[in-house]
C-alpha positions as CSV (number, residue, x, y, z in Angstrom):
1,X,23.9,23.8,-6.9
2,X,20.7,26.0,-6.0
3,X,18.9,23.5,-7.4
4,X,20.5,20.4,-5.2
5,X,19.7,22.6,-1.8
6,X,16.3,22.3,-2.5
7,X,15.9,18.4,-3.0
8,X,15.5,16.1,-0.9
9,X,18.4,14.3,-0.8
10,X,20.1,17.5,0.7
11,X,17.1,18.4,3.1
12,X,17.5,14.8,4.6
13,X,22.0,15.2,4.6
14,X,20.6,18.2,6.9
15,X,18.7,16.1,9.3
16,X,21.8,13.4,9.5
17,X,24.2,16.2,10.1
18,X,22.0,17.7,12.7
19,X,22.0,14.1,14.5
20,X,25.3,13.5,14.6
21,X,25.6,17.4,15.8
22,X,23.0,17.3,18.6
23,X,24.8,13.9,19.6
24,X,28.0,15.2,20.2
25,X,26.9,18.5,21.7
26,X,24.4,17.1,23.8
27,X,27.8,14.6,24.8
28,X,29.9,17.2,25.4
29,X,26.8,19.1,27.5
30,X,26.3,16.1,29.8
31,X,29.9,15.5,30.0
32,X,30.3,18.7,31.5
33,X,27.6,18.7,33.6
34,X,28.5,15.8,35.5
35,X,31.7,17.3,35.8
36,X,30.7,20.0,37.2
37,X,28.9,18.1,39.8
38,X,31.3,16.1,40.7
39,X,34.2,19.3,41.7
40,X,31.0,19.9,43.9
41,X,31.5,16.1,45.5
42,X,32.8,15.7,48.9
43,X,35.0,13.3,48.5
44,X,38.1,13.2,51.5
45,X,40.2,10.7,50.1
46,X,42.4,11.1,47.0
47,X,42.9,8.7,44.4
48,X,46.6,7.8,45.3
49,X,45.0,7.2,49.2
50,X,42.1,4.9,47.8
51,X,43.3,1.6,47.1
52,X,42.3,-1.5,49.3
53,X,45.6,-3.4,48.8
54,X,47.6,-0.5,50.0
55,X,45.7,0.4,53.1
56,X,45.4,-2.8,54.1
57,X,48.7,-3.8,53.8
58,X,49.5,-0.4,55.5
59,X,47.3,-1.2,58.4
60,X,48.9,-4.4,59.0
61,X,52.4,-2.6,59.0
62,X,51.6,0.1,61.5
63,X,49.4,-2.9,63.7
64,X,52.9,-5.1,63.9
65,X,54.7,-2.2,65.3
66,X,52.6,-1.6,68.5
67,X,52.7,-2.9,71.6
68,X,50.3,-5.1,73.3
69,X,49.6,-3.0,76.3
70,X,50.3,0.7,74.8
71,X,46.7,2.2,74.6
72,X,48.3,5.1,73.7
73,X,49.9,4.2,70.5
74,X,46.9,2.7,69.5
75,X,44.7,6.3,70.1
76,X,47.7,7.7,68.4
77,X,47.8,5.2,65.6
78,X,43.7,6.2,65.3
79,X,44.2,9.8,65.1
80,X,47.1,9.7,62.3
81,X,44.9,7.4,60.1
82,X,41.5,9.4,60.9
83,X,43.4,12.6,59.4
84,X,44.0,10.7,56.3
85,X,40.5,9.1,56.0
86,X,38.1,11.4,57.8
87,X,34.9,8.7,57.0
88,X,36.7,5.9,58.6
89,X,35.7,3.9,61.6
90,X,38.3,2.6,63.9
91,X,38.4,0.3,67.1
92,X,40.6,-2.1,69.3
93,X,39.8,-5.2,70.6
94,X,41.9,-6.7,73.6
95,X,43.4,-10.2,74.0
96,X,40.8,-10.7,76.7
97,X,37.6,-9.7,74.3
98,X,37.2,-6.0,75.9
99,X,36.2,-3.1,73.4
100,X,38.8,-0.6,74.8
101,X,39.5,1.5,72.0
102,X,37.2,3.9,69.7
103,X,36.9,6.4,66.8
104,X,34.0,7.1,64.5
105,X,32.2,4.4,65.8
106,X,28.4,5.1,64.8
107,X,27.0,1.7,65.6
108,X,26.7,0.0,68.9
109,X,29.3,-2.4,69.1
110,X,29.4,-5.2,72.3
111,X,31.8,-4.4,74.7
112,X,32.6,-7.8,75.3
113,X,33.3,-10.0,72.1
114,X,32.7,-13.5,72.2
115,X,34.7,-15.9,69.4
116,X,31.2,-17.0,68.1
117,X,30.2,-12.6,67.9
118,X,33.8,-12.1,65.9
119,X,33.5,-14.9,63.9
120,X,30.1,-13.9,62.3
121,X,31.1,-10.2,62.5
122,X,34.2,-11.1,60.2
123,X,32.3,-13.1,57.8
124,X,29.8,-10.6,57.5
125,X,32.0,-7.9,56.8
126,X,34.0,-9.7,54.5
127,X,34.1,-8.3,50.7
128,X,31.0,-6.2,52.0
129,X,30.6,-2.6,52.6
130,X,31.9,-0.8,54.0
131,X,35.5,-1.9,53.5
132,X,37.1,-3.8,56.7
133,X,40.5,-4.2,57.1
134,X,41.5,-6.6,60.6
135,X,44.8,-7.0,62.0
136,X,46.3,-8.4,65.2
137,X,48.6,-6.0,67.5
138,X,52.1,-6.6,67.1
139,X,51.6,-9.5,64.8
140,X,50.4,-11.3,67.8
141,X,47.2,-12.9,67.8
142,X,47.3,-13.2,71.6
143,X,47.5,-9.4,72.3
144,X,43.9,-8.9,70.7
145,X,43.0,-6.9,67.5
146,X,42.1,-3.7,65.5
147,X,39.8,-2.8,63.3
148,X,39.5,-0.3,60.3
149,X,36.8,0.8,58.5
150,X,35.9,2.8,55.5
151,X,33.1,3.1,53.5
152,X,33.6,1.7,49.7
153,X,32.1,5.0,47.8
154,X,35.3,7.0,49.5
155,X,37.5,4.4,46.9
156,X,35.4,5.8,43.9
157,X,36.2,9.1,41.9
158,X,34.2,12.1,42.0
159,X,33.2,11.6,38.4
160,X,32.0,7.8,39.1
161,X,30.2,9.2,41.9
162,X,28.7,11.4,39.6
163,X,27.4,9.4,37.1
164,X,26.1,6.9,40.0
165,X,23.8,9.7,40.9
166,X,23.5,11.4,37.5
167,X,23.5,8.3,35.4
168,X,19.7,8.0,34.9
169,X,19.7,12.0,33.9
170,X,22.3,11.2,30.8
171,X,19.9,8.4,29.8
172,X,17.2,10.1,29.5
173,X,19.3,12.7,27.6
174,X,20.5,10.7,25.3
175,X,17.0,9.2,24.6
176,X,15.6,12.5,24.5
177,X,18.4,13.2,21.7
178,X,17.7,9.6,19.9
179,X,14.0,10.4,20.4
180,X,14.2,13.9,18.3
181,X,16.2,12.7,15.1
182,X,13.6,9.7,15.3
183,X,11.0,12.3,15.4
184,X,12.7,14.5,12.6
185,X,12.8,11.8,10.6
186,X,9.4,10.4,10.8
187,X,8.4,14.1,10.1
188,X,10.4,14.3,7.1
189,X,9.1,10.9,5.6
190,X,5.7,11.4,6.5
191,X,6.0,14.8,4.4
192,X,6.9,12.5,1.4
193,X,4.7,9.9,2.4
194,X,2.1,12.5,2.1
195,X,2.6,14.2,-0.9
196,X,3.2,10.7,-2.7
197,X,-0.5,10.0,-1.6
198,X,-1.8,13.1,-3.0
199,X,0.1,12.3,-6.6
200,X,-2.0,8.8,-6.0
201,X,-5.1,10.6,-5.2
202,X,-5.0,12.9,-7.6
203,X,-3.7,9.3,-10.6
204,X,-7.4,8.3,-9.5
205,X,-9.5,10.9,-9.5
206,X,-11.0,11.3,-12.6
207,X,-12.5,14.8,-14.3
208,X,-15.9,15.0,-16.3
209,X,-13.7,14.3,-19.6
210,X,-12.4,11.0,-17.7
211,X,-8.7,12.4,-17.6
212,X,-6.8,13.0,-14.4
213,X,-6.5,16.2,-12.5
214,X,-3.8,18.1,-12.5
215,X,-2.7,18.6,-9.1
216,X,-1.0,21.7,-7.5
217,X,3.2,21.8,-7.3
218,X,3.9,23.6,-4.1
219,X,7.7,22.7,-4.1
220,X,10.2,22.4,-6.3
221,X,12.2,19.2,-5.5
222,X,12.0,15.4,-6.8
223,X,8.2,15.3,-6.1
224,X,7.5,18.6,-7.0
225,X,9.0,17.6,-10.2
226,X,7.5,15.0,-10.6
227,X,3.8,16.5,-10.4
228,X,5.0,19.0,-12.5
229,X,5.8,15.7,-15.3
230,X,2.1,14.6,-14.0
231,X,0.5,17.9,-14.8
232,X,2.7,18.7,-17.9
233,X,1.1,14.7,-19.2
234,X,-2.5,15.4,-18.1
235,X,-2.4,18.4,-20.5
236,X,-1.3,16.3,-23.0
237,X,-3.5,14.0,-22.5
238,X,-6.1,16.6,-22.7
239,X,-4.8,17.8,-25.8
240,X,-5.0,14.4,-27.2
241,X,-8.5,13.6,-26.6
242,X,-9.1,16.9,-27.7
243,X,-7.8,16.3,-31.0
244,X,-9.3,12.7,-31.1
245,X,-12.7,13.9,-30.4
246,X,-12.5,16.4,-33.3
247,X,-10.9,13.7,-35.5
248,X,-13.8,11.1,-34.2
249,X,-16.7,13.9,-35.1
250,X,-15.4,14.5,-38.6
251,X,-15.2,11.2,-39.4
252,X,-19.0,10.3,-38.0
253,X,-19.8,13.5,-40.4
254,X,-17.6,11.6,-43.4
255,X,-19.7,8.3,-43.2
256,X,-22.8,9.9,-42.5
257,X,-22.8,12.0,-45.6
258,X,-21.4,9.5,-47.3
259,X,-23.9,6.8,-46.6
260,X,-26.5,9.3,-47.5
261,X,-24.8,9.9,-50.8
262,X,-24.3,6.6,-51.8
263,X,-28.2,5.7,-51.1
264,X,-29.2,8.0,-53.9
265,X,-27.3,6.3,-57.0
266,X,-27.9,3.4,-55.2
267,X,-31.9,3.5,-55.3
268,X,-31.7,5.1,-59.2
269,X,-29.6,1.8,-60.1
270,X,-32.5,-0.4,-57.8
271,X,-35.1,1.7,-60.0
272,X,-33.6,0.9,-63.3
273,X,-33.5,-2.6,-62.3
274,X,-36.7,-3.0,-61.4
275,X,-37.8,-1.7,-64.9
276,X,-35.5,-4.2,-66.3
277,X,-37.1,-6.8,-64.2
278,X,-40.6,-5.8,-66.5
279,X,-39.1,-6.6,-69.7
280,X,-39.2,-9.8,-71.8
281,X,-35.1,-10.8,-71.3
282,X,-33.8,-13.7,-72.2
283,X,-32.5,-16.4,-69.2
284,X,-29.0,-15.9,-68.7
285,X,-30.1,-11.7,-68.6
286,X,-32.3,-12.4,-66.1
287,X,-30.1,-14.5,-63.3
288,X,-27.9,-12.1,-63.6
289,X,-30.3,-9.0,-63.1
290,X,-31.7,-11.2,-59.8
291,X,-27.9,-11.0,-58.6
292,X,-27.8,-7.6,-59.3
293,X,-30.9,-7.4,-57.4
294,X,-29.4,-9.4,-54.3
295,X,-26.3,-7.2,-54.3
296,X,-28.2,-3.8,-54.2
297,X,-29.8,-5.0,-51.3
298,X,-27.1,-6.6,-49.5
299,X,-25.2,-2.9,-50.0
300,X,-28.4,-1.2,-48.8
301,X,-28.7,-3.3,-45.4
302,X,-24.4,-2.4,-45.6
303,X,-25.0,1.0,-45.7
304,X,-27.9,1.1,-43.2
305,X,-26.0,-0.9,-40.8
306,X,-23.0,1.6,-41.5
307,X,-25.4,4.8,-40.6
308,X,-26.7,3.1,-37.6
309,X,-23.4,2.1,-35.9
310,X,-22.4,6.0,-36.7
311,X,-25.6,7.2,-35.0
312,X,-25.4,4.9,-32.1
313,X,-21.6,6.1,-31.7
314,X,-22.5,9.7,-31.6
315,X,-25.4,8.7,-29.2
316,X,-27.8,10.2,-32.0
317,X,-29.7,6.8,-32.1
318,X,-32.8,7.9,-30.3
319,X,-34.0,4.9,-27.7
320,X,-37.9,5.1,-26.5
321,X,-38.0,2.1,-24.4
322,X,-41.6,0.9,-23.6
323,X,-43.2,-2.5,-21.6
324,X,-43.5,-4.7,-24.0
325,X,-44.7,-8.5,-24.6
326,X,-41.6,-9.6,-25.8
327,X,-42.5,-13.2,-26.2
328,X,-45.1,-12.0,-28.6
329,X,-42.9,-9.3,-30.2
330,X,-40.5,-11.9,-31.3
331,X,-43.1,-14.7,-32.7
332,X,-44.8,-11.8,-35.0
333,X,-40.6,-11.1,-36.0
334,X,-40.1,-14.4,-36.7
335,X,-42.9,-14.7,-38.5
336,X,-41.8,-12.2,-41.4
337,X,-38.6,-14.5,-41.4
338,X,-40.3,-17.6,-42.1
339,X,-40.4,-17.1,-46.1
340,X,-36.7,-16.3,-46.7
341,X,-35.4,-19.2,-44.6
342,X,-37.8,-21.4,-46.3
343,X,-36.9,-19.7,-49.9
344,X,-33.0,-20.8,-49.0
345,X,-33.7,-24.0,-47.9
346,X,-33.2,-23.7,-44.2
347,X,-34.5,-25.7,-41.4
348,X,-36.1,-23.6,-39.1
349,X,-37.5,-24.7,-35.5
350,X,-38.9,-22.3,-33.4
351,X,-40.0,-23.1,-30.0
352,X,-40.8,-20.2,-27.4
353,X,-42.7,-20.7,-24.5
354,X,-44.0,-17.4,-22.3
355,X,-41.8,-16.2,-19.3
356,X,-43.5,-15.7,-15.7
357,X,-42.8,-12.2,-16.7
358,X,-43.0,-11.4,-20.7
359,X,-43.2,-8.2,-20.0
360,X,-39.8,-6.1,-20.4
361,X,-38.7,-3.0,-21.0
362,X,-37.1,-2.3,-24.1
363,X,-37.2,-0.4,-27.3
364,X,-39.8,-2.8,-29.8
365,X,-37.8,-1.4,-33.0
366,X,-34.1,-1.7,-31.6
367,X,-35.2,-5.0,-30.5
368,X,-36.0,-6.3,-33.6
369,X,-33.2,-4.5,-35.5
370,X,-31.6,-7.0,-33.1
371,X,-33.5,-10.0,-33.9
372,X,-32.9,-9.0,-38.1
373,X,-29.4,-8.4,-37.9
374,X,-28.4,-12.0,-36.1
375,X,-30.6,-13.8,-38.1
376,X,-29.4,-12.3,-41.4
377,X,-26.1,-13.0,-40.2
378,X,-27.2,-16.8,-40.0
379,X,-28.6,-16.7,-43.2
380,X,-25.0,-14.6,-44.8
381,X,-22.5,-16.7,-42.7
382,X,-24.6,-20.3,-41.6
383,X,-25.9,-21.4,-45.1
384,X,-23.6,-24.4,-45.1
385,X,-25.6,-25.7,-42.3
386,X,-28.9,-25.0,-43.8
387,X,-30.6,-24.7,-39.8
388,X,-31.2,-22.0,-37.4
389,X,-33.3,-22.8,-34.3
390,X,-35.1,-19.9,-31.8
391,X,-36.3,-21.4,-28.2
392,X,-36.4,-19.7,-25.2
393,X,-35.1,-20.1,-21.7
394,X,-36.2,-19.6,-18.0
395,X,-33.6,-20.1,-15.1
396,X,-33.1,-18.4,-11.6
397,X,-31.3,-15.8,-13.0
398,X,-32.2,-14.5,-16.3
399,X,-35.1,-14.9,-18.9
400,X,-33.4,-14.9,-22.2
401,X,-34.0,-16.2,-26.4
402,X,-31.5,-18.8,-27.5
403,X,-30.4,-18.1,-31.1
404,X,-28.5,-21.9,-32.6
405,X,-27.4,-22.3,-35.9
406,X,-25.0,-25.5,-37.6
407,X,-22.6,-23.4,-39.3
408,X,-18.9,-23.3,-39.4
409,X,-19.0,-20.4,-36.6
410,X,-18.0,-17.3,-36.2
411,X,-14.2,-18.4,-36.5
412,X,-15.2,-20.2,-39.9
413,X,-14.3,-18.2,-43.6
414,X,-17.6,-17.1,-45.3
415,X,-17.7,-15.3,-48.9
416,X,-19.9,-12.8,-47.3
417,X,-17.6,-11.9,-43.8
418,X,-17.8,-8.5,-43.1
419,X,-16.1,-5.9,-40.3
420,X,-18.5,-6.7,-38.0
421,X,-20.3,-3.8,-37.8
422,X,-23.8,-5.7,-37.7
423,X,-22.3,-7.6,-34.2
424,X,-21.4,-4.2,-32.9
425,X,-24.6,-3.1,-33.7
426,X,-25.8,-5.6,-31.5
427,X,-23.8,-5.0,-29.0
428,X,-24.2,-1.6,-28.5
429,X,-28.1,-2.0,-28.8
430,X,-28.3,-4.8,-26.3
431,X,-26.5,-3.0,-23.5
432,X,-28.4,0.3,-24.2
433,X,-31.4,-1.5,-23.5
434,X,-29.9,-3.0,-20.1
435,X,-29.8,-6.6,-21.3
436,X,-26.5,-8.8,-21.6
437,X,-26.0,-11.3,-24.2
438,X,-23.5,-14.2,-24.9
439,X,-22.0,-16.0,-27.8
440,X,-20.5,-19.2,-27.6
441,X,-19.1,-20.6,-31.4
442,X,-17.3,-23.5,-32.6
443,X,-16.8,-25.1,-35.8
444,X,-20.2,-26.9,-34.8
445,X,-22.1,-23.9,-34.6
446,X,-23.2,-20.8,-33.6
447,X,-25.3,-20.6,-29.8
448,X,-26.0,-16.6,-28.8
449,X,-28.3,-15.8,-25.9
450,X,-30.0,-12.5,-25.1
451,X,-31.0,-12.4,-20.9
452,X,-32.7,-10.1,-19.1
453,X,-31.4,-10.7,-15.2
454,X,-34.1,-11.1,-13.1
C-alpha cells in the first residue's frame, strides 16, 4: 500500500479528485454568493404578483368596473395597484384624447393624444419593455383608456437578477477552476515528460568506456524504478565488458605466445629440410620434400598473419606514416612479384600511370603488407584463372590501385580458404592509414580498389 501512494497512478487519482473537489466547492461557493446577493436585491413584487397574464387580465377586470366620468375611481384604482407594484407607471386617457390622469409617470407624455400618436405608441410598446398592459374604461372603447406599466426585470427573481449581474463573475470562476486542474495537470505531465527525457539523455550519452551513464533516482515510483532497472543494467553492462576485456587480453596473450612458440619447431623442421634439400634423393623424395617446403611457408605467412591481426587488435602494431611516392612504391612491390606469378603460370598485366598527386601519406611497410597479402590471396584462391591485373585510377573523387583477377571469387570453394584473417588484416591496415577500399566479386572475378579521397 505504501508503495501504491507513492506512484503515479495515485499522485495523478489525487489531482482528479482534487478537480472534481474544487468543482463542486467552488459550485457551492458561487452558489452562495449569488445568493447572497440576491436577499440584498430590491425586488417589490413577489413571485405570485409577477405574472403578465394575471395582471393583465386583472387590469382589464378592475378597468370594466369604472365609470366613464369617475376620476375618482380611477385615482383610487391607481393608488390600490401602485401599493402592489411600487415601480409601475399608470395613466388615463379620456374619450376626447385628454391626458387627465397620472402616477409614476417619468417621461413626458402629450397631453393631447392623436389616433396616429396612440397607434405608434401601442405598437411600440408591444412585447417591449417595460411591460404595457391597455384597457378601455368600462369595457367601453368610447369612454377613453388606461394605461399600466411595469418594468420587465420586476417579473424576474432575485436569483435571476443575480446571475444577470453576476453571471460573467461565475464564468470567470469556473474558468479559473477549469484553468487550475489544466494547469495541475500540465505540471504533473511535464514532470514525467521531464524525467523521461533525462532517462533519454542519459540512453545517449556515452562514458569513456562507450557504456551509458548511470543516472541519478531521486523518486521512488514507476520512473524511479525504472532508472533504477537502467542503472542496475549499465553496471551489468560494465561488468560484462569488464570481463570481456580480460577474456579478450588473455586470449591476444594465448595466440601471441603461441605463434611465437610454434615459429621455433617450425624454423628447426624448415632447417632440417633445407639440409635434406643438399642431398642426392631420389625423385619421388624430392617432390615431396618441395611440398613440405611449400607448406612450411604457407604456415609461416599463417602464423605471421595470425601475430599481426593480434597486434593490430591490441593496437600494438606500431604505424610511422611518412609522404611517400606511392606510384613508385608499388611498381618496385610488384616488381618482387613478377617471378612467382610467372613461376605459376599467371598472366600478369600491370599498368600504372602517376597521379597529379603521387604523393600520400601512409606507412611504406603496412602498405605493402597490403599489396603482399591480396596478391598472395590471388595467387592461393585465383589460380584457376591463371591472371591478375594492377592499373590505376584517377577520378574527381579518389586516386586509387585497381587489383582484377579471373577467379571463381571470393564466394567460390578454394583448397586453400582460410578465416580470413589476411582480409582483416587489410582492413584494419587500410583504415588505419585513412584510406577506404572496396571489393566487388562474382564468379567472374575478383575487382578490389584501394582510394585515397581527394
Amino acid at each position: 500500500m505504501k508503495r501504491f501512494f507513492k506512484s503515479l497512478l495515485a499522485k495523478y487519482m489525487v489531482i482528479i479528485v482534487l478537480a472534481i473537489s474544487l468543482v463542486q466547492i467552488a459550485y457551492l461557493i458561487l452558489a452562495i454568493f449569488v445568493f447572497g446577493l440576491s436577499i440584498g436585491i430590491d425586488q417589490p413584487n413577489s413571485a405570485d404578483k409577477a405574472d403578465y397574464e394575471k395582471i393583465e387580465e386583472q387590469w382589464h377586470q378592475d378597468a370594466n368596473q369604472l365609470e366613464a366620468s369617475s376620476d375618482q375611481q380611477v385615482q383610487l384604482l391607481f393608488e390600490e395597484w401602485k401599493e402592489n407594484y411600487s415601480n409601475a407607471t399608470m395613466f388615463r386617457v379620456d374619450q376626447n384624447g385628454n391626458l387627465v390622469n397620472q402616477m409614476g409617470v417619468k417621461e413626458d407624455l402629450p397631453a393631447k393624444w392623436t389616433p396616429s400618436f396612440t397607434a405608434k405608441y401601442i405598437k411600440d410598446r408591444y412585447g417591449g419593455d417595460p411591460f404595457t398592459v391597455i384597457a378601455f374604461v368600462g369595457g367601453d372603447e368610447s369612454n377613453g383608456f388606461i394605461v399600466f406599466e411595469i418594468p420587465r426585470i420586476n417579473f424576474k427573481t432575485p436569483i435571476e437578477i443575480a446571475y444577470e449581474r453576476f453571471g460573467a463573475i461565475l464564468l470567470i470562476g469556473i474558468i479559473v477552476i477549469i484553468s487550475l486542474f489544466i494547469f495541475l495537470s500540465f505540471l504533473f505531465f511535464r514532470g514525467i515528460r521531464k524525467r523521461l527525457m533525462q532517462l533519454q539523455e542519459a540512453m545517449e550519452i556515452r562514458d569513456v568506456d562507450g557504456l551509458p551513464i548511470p543516472i541519478k533516482v531521486e523518486k521512488h515510483d514507476e520512473i524511479g524504478q525504472l532508472q533504477s532497472a537502467f542503472n542496475q543494467m549499465v553496471n551489468e553492462l560494465k561488468e560484462s565488458k569488464t570481463r570481456e576485456q580480460e577474456e579478450e587480453q588473455l586470449r591476444k596473450e594465448l595466440i601471441a605466445n603461441l605463434s611465437h612458440d610454434l615459429r621455433s619447431p617450425l624454423t628447426k623442421i624448415n632447417a632440417q629440410a633445407f639440409t635434406l634439400s643438399k642431398l642426392k634423393l631420389p625423385s619421388e623424395m624430392k617432390r615431396s620434400l618441395k611440398v613440405l617446403e611449400t607448406s612450411i611457408e604457407d604456415i609461416d605467412k599463417l602464423i605471421e598473419n595470425l601475430m599481426s591481426y593480434t597486434l593490430l587488435m591490441a593496437s600494438k602494431y606500431k604505424i610511422n606514416c611518412k609522404e611517400t611516392d606511392i606510384v613508385r612504391y608499388v611498381r618496385q612491390c610488384l616488381a618482387t612479384w613478377y617471378p612467382v606469378f610467372e613461376k605459376e603460370g599467371f598472366e600478369m598485366k600491370v599498368d600504372i600511370q602517376p597521379f597529379q598527386k603521387s604523393q600520400w601519406f601512409v606507412d611504406p611497410m603496412w602498405f605493402g603488407r597490403i599489396l603482399d597479402n591480396l596478391l598472395q590471396n590471388v595467387l592461393r584462391h585465383a589460380a584457376c584463372g591463371r591472371y591478375v591485373e594492377v592499373t590505376t585510377e584517377s577520378t574527381e573523387e579518389y586516386d586509387g590501385f585497381i587489383i582484377m583477377d579471373k577467379g571463381k571469387g571470393m564466394e567460390g570453394t578454394s583448397d586453400q580458404k582460410g578465416a580470413g584473417i589476411g582480409l582483416s588484416i587489410v582492413d584494419m591496415m587500410i583504415k588505419g592509414m585513412q584510406l577506404d577500399w572496396k571489393v566487388h566479386s562474382t564468379k567472374d572475378g575478383t575487382t578490389i580498389r584501394i582510394m585515397k579521397y581527394k
